[in-house]
N, C-alpha and C positions, 0 to 999 in steps of 0.2 A: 412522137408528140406533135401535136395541132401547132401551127407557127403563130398564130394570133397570142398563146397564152405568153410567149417570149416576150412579145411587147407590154405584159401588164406592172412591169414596176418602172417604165418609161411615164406610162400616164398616170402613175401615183406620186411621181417627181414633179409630175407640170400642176399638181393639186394640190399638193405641200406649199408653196408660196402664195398662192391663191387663199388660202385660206388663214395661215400668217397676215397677210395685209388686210383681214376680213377683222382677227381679232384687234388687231393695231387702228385701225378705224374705227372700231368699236369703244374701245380705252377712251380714244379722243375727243369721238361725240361725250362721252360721262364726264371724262373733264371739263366742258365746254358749256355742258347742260348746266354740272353743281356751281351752287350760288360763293364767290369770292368771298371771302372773310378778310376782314379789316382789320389794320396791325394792332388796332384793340384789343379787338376778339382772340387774337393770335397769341395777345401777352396775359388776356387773361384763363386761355386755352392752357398755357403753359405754365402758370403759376399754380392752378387745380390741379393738372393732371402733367405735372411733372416728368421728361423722361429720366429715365437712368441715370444719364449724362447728364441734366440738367441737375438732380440731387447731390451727383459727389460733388460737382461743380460749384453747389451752394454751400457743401460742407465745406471745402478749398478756403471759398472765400471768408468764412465764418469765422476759422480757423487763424487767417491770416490777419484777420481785423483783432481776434481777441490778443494776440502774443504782439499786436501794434499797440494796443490801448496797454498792455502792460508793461512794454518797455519806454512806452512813451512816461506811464507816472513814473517807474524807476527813475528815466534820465532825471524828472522835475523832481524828485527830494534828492537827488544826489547832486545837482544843481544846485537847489536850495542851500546844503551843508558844503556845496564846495568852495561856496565863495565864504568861510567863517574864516575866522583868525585861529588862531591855537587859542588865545585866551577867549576869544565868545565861544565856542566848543566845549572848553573848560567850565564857563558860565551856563552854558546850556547842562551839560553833565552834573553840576552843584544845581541848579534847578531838579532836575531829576531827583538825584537823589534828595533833596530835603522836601520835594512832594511824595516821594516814598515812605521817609522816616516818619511825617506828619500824619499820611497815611495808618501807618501803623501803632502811632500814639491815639490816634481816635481808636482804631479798632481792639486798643488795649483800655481806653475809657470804655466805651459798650461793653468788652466784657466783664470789665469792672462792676457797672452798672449793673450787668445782667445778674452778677453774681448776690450784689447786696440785694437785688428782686427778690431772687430766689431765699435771702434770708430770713427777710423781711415775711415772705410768705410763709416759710416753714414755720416763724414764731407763731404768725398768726394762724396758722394751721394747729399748731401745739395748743396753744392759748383757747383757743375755740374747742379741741378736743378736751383739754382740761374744765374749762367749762361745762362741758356738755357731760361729763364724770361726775362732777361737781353737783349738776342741776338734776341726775337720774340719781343719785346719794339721796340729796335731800329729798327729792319727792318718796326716796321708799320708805325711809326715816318719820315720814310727815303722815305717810301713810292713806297717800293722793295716788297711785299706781296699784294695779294689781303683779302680783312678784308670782314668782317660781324658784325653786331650789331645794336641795338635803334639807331634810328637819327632821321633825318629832313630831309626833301628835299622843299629845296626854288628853286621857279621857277619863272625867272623874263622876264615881257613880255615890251618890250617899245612902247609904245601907241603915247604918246606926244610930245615925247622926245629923248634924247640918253643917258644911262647912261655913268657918266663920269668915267674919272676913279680912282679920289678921292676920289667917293664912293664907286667902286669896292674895291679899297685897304681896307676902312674902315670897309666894308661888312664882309671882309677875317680876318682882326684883330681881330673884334668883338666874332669871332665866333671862334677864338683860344683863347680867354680870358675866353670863356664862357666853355671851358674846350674839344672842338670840336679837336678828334681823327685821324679824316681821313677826309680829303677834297678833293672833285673828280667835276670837272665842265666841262658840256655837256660830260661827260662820253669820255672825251678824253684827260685831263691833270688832273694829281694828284698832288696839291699842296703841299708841303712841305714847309719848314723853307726857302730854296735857292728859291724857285720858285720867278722870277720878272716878272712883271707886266710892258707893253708899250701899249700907246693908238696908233691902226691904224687904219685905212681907214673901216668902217666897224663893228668896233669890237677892240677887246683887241689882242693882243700877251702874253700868259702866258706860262712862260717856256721854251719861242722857240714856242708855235704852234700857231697858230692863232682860237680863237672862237670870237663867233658871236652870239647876239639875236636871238631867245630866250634863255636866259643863265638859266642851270637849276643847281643844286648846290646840292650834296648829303654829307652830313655830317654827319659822326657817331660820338655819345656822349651822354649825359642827353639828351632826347628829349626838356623837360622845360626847362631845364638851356638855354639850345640853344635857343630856344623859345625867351628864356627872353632877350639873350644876342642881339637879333635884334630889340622886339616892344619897347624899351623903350623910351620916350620922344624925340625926337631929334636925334635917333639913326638911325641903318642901312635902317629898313622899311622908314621911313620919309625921309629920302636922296634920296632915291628909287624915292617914290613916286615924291618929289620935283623936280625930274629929266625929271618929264613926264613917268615912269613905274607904271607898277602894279604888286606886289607882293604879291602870293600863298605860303604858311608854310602848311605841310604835316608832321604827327606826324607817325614814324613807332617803331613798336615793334622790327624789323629785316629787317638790311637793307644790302644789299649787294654792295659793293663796286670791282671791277675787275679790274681796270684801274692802271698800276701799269707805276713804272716810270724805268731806268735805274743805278741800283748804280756808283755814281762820287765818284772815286777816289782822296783824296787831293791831290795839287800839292805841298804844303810847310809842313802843320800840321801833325806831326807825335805824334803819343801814350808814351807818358811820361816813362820811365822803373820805378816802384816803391823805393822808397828808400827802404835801409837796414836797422835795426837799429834805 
């Protein structure tokens, strides 16, 4: 082997230090160059960007400040109540309790109160619904509403004869007896309680209007009842017939009525005021 190559890890020994004090010189100058920060800048360096150490360290103290401020108020109410006697203790405790009891004699007045609300409402709930029972009755009665319901419808044809109007009137009783709701003839007068009845040239005048044969007659009520209240021995069918007509009875499940009249104002009869007392 060449003797020069024995000497090569001699002068990579004397180049290793050489170049250590080259990097360490270097470190220096950068130190020496970067511009100083000011203990401002350092605490506000540190508050932003927090080390590790610097976060548990704030939890530490956080920690140790909250379990200060809670045995600090424990000491001050235990303080407060240490210096009582038995009997202000006992005073304070009877205070208590009679703002307790007081407490819940109000909240037995409110629900008192709430409950007579609630009764108070319901009557007028009642009261109001009976009314309104009350006010749809009479308007069908008065025969100011158009209705629906079971009925009849008699349909009278004159063949032989003319009906008179003895038996129209009796036709029309019959069939308010038999419980008959609403009464509508040739769908253009709706009878009522005032509806009269005059014999003309022709036909009848009912109500003021004039109808005519064929008279057809729609009635809500019992279908049967109604039924009944016409075929019986001697009754409205037979009068009918005896008249020289022929009379058709039609049983519906649902019958619709439209024909609605004018509400009349009383001219004398006014609404009683309730007595007092």
């Amino acid at each position: 082997m060449p003797e020069p190559a024995a000497d090569e890890p001699k002068v990579a020994d004397r180049k290793a230090p050489a170049r250590e004090q080259a990097r360490e010189a270097a470190r220096e100058s950068a130190r020496e160059s970067a511009p100083r920060q000011t203990g401002r800048q350092r605490l506000w360096e540190s508050l932003v960007k927090p080390s590790p150490s610097q976060f548990v360290v704030a939890l530490l103290l956080a920690a140790v400040g909250f379990f200060a401020v809670t045995q600090v108020r424990t000491n001050e109410l235990d303080n407060e109540y240490a210096g009582y006697r038995e009997q202000d203790l006992i005073d304070v405790l009877t205070g208590l309790s009679d703002a307790s009891q007081n407490a819940e004699r109000e909240l037995a007045r409110l629900e008192s109160a709430r409950r007579d609300l609630r009764s108070v409402t319901s009557r007028q709930e009642a009261a109001l619904t009976e009314a309104q029972q009350s006010l749809e009755t009479y308007q069908v009665l008065a025969g100011v509403v158009e209705v629906t319901g079971p009925g009849i419808r008699i349909t009278i044809e004159e063949t032989d004869g003319q009906v008179t109007l003895s038996t129209m009137i009796d036709l029309v009783q019959e069939l308010r007896n038999a419980g008959a709701e609403a009464i509508a003839i040739n769908d253009e007068v709706r009878v009522v309680a005032q509806t009269s009845f005059e014999e003309i040239a022709g036909g009848f005048e009912a109500g003021g209007e004039p109808i005519s044969a064929p008279y057809t007659l729609d009635v809500i009520g019992d279908p049967e009842a109604l039924r009944g209240g016409i075929v019986f021995l001697t009754g409205p069918e037979d009068q009918l017939e005896d008249d020289g007509a022929e009379v058709e009875i039609e049983e519906f499940s649902s019958l619709d009525i439209t024909v609605v009249r004018d509400a009349v104002r009383p001219d004398f009869a006014e609404p009683d005021e309730p007595s007092v007392g």
